[in-house]
C-alpha positions in Angstrom: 0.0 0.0 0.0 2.7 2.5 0.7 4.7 1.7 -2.7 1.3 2.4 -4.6 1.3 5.5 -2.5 4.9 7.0 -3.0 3.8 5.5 -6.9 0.7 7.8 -7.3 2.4 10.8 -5.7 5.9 10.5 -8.3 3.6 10.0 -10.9 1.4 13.2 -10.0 4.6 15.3 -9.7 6.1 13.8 -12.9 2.7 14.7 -14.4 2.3 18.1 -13.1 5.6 19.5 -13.9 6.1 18.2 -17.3 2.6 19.8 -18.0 3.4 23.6 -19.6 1.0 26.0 -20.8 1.8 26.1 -24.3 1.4 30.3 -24.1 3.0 30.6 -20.8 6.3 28.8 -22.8 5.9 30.0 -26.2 7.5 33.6 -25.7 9.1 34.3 -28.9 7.1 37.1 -29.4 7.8 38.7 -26.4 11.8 38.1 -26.9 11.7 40.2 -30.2 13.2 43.9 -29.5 13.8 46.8 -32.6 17.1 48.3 -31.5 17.2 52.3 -31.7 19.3 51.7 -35.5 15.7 49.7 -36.4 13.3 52.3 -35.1 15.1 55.0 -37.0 15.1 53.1 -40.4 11.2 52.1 -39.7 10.4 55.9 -39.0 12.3 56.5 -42.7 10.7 53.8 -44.2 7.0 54.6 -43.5 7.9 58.2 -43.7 9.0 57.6 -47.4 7.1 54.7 -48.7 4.3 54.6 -46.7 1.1 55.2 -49.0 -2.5 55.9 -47.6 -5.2 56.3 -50.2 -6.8 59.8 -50.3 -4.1 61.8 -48.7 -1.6 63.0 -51.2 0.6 65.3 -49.3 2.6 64.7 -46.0 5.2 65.8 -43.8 7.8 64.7 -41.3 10.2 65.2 -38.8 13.2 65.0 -40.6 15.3 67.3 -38.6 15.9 67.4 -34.9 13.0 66.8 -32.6 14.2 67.8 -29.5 11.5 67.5 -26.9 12.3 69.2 -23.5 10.0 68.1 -20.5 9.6 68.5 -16.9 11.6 65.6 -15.6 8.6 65.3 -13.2 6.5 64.3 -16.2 9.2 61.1 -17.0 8.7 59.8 -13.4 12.1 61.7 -12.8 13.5 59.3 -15.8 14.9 62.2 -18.1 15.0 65.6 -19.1 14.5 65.4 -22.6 12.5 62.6 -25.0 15.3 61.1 -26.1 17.0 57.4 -25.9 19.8 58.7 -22.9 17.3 61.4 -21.6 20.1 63.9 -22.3 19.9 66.5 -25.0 21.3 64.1 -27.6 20.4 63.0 -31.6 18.4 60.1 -30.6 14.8 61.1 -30.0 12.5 58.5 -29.1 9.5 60.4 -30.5 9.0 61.2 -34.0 5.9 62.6 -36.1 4.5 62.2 -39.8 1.5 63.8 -41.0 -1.2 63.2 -43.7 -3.2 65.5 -45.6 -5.8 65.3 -48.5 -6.0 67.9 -51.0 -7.7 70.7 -49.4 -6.4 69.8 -46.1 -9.6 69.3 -44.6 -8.9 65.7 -43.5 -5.8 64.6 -42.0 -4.0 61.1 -40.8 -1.0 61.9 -37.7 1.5 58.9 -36.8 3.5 59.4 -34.0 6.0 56.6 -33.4 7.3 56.3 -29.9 10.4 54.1 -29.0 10.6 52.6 -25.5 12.7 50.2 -23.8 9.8 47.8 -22.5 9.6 44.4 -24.3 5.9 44.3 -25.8 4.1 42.6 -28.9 2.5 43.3 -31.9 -0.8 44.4 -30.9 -3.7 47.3 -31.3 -3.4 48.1 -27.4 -5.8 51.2 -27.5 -8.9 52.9 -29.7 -10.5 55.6 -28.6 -14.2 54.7 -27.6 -17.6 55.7 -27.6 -18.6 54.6 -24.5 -19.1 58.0 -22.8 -20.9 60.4 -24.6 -19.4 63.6 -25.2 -21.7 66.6 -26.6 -18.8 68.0 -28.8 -18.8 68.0 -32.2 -15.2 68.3 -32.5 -14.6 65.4 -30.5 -16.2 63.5 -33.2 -14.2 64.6 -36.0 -11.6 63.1 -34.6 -10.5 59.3 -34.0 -7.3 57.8 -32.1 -6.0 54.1 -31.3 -3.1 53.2 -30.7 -0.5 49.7 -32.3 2.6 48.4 -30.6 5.1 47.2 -32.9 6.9 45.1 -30.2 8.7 48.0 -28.3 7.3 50.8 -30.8 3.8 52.6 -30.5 2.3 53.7 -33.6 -0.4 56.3 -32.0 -2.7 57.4 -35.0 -4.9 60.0 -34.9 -7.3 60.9 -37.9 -9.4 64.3 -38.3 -11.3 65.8 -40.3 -12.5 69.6 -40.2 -15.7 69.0 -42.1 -17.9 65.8 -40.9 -17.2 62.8 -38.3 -14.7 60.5 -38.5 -16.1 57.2 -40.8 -15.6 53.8 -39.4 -14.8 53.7 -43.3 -12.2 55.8 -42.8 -10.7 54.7 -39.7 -10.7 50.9 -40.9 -8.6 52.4 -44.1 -5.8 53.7 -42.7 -5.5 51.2 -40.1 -5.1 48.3 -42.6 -2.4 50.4 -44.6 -0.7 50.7 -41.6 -0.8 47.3 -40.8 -0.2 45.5 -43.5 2.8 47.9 -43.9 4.5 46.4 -41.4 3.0 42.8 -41.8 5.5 43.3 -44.8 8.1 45.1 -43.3 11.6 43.4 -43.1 13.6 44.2 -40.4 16.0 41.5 -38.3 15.0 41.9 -34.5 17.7 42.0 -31.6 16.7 39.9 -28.2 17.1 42.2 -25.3 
């Protein structure tokens, strides 16, 4: 009776240790990293090549972007948006800017580089779910992708009539199947 006992016990512990959540152990997502270098080339690359249908003309920060702020405002991290915190080349927040023709409609990505390990994922859209008796705040729309350890916050307005769901839908899936097909080789961190 007690080898049948000491048996059934092994056995349970064998059992229950080799058992693994296969989510809890499949982390190669959340080993992927885009070093600074990457982030820089992805801002270039959707800055240049980056099409979204209806809005012909657009803009970027192609020259410094040198954000000052309260270090209060950082937690007490840093001085300055930038990848040291110090007044350096290596901002960590950049902008590009869509317009249609007469300007009365336009599409704002702001990519923001942190050093926090995260996937690919929409991880905010702005929502309905208080209602808020401004017309303005319906001509405009927000959500928000992580590329891994990049945000991609877009915002789309337009100065005439609401936001679509048409609209919104469109520029999301040009912006993700952007970088469904972008290349880059990721750095574990």
């Amino acid at each position: 009776m007690g080898r049948k006992y000491i048996l059934l016990i092994l056995t349970t512990i064998l059992v229950l240790t080799s058992c693994s959540n296969s989510e809890s152990s499949n982390i190669n997502d959340n080993s992927l990293f885009i070093s600074y270098e990457q982030y820089s080339d992805l801002f270039k690359n959707i800055s240049l090549n980056l099409e979204l249908k209806g809005y012909d003309e657009k803009k970027y920060t192609n020259e410094s972007n040198l954000i000052f702020i309260d270090k209060h405002f950082s937690f007490g991290k840093r001085e300055y948006l930038t990848l040291d915190g110090e007044q350096s080349n290596t901002e960590t927040q950049e902008m590009i800017i869509f317009s249609n023709s007469d300007e009365s409609k336009y599409v704002i990505l702001d990519l923001m580089y942190i050093k926090a390990h995260l996937e690919k994922d929409l991880v905010y859209i702005k929502s309905k779910a208080i209602d808020i008796p401004s017309s303005t705040y319906e001509k405009i729309n927000q959500y928000i992708f992580s590329y891994y350890n990049v945000l991609i916050k877009v915002t789309l307005v337009n100065d005439k009539e609401p936001v679509s769901f048409e609209q919104s839908y469109a520029v999301a899936d040009s912006i993700l199947d952007f970088l469904d097909n972008y290349n880059t080789e990721f750095t574990g961190k």
